[in-house]
C-alpha positions in Angstrom: 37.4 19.9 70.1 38.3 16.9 68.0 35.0 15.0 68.4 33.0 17.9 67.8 34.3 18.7 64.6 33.6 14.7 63.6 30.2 15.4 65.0 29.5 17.8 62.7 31.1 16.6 59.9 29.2 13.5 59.9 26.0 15.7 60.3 26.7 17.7 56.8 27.6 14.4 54.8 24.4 13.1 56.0 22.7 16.1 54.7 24.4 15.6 51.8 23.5 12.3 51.0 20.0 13.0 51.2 20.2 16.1 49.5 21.5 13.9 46.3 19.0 11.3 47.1 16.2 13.6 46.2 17.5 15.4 43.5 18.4 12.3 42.0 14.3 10.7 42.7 13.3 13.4 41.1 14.5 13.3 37.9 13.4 11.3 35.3 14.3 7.8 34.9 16.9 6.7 31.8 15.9 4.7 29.5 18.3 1.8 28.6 20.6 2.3 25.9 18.5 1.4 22.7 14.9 1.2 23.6 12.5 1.5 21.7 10.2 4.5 23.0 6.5 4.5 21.9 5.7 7.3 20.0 2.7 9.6 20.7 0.0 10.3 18.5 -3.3 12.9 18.7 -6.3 11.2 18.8 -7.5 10.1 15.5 -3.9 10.2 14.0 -2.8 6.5 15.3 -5.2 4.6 12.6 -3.4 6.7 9.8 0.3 6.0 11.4 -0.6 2.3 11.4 -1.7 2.4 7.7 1.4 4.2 7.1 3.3 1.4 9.0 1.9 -1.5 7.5 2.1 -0.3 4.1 6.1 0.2 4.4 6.2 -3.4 6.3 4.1 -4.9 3.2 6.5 -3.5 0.7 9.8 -4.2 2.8 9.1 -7.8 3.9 5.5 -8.9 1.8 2.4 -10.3 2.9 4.4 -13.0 5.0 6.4 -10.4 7.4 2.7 -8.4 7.5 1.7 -8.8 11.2 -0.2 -7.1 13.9 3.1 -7.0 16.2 5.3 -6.2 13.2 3.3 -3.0 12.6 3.4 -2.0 16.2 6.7 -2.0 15.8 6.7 -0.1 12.9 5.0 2.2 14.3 6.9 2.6 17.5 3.1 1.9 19.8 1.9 -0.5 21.9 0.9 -4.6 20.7 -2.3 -3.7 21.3 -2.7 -0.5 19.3 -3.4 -2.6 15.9 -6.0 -5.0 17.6 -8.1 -2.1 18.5 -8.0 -0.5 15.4 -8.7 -3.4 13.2 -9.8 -5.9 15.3 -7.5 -8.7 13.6 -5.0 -9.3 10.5 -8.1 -9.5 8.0 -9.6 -5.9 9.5 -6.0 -4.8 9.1 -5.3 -6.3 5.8 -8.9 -5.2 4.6 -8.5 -1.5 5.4 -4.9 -1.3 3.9 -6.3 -3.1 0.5 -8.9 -0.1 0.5 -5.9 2.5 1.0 -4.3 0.8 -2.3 -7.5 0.8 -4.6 -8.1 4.8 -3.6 -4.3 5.1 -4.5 -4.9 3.1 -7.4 -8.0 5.0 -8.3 -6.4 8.2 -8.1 -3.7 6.7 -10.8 -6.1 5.7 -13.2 -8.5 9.0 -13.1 -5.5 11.3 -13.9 -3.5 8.8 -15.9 -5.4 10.9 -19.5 -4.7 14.4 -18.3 -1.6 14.5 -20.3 -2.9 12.2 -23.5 -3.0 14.6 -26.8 -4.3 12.1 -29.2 -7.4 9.8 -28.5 -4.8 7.0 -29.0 -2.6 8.0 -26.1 -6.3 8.9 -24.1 -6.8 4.9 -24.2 -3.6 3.7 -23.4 -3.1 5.7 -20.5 -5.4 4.2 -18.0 -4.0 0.4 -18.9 -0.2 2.6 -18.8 -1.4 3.7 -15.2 -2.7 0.2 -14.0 0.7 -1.3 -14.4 3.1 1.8 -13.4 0.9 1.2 -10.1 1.3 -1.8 -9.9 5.2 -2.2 -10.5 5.6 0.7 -7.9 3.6 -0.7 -4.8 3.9 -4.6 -5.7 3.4 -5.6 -2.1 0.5 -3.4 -2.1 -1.3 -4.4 -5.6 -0.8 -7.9 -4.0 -2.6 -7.7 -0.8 -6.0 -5.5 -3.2 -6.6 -8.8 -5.7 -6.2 -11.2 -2.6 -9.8 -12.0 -2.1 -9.2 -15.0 0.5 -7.6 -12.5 2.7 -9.7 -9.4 3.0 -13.1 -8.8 4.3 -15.4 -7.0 1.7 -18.2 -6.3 4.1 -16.0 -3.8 5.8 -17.3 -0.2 4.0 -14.3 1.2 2.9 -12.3 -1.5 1.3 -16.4 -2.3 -0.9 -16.4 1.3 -1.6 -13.0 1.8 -2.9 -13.8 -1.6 -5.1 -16.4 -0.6 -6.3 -15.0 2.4 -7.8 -12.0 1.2 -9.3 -15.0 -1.3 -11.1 -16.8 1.9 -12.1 -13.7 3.6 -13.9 -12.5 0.8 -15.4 -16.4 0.1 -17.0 -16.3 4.5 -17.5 -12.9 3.9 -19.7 -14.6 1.0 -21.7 -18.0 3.0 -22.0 -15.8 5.8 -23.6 -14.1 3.8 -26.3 -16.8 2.4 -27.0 -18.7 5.7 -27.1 -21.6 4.4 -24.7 -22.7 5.0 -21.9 -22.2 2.0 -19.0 -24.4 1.5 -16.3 -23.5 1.1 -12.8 -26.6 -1.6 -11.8 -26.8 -3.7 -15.1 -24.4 -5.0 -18.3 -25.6 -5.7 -21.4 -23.3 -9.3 -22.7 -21.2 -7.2 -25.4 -20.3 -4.5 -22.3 -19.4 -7.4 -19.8 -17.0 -9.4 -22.3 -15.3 -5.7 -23.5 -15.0 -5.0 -19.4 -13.6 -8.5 -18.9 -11.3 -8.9 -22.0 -9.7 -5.3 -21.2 -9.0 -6.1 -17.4 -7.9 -9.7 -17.9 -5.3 -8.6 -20.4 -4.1 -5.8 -18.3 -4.3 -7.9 -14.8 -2.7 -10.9 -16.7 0.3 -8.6 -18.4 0.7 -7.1 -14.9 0.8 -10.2 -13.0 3.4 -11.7 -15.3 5.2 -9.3 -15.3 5.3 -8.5 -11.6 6.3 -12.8 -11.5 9.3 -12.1 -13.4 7.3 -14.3 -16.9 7.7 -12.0 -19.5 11.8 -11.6 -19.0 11.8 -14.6 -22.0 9.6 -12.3 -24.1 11.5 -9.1 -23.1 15.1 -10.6 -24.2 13.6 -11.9 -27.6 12.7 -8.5 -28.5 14.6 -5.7 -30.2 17.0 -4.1 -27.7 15.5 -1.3 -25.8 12.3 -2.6 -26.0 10.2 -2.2 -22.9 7.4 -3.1 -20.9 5.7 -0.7 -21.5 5.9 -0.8 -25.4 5.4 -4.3 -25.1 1.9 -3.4 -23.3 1.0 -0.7 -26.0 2.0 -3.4 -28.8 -0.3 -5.5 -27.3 -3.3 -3.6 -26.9 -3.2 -2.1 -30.2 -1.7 -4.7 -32.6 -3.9 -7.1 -34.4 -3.9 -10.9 -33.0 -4.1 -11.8 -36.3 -1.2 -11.8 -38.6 -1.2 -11.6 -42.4 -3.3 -14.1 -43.9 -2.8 -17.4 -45.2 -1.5 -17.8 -48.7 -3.4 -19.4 -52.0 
């Protein structure tokens, strides 16, 4: 009676072994304590996540920690997601330049909706170029790096080309004149360059830390800004020499 009741208990821990063996196969296998899991996107969506990805990398750790594997990991997909989006580190850095000029564009083109006076109507735009620019510095880097973009990709020439168009559009208006798109007269270049060179130049000084020296000299609470609008409105030339 003895080895019967072994017999059969044997038989039922046997059947309970496999019973656990299955369960256990069919459940889902655990990840390891802090993996990274790839997250899913719809189709269509992933291009926009990795724009999104790179643009936080840029701004966190600059053009120098902006990589193809860096934003996979941003991202939380595969190595290989970025390469077939963009094709390299130029296609990636080319398309994320163009996301910054339409960002930049839409700025400038509602920078005047609040201006009163025709005064505060033309410092707005230059107002809006730097408050961009001091916002997104990683990203107002990468948009005036020529060396590193590809301008025969569509959207990065488009989005160029019409931050070029408002920028003439803003000179044609103080200058009451109309600006055409194909061809400058010499009078409409030099006001289109002087008024960009000053801006770019007072923003890329700024953005280097170069106009702290400036900044200190001046009356306390003076800032950027009113250092800008000084500048764009005050006279180069001071009073005149004496007899």
């Amino acid at each position: 009676m003895a080895k019967t009741d072994t017999k059969s208990e044997t038989a039922r821990s046997a059947r309970s072994i496999r019973t656990t063996n299955a369960t256990a196969a069919s459940r889902p296998a655990r990840r390891a304590k802090g993996a990274k899991t790839e997250t899913p996107y719809h189709h269509g969506a992933l291009r926009e996540a990795l724009l999104q990805a790179a643009e936080r990398v840029l701004e966190r750790e600059g053009l120098a920690g902006l990589t193809l594997r860096a934003v996979a990991r941003e991202a939380g997909v595969s190595h290989a997601a970025p390469t077939h989006h963009f094709g390299d580190l130029t296609g990636l850095l080319s398309e994320l330049a163009a996301v910054g000029f339409r960002q930049f564009n839409a700025a400038m083109a509602s920078s005047s909706d609040a201006a009163t006076t025709p005064l505060q109507a033309a410092l707005a735009r230059p107002k809006a170029y730097v408050a961009y620019a001091q916002a997104h510095p990683g990203m107002y880097g990468i948009m005036f790096r020529t060396e590193r973009l590809d301008y025969s990709r569509p959207s990065l020439h488009e989005a160029a080309e019409a931050s070029f168009a408002g920028l003439a559009n803003a000179i044609g208006a103080m200058r009451q004149e109309r600006i055409s798109e194909d061809a400058l007269t010499l009078n409409q270049g030099a006001a289109i360059a002087r008024a960009w060179s000053m801006v770019h130049g007072f923003t890329t000084l700024l953005l280097d830390g170069r106009l702290e020296d400036i900044l200190g000299r001046l009356p306390e609470g003076t800032t950027a800004e009113r250092l800008l609008e000084a500048m764009l409105t005050v006279p180069m030339a001071g009073k005149p020499p004496g007899p």
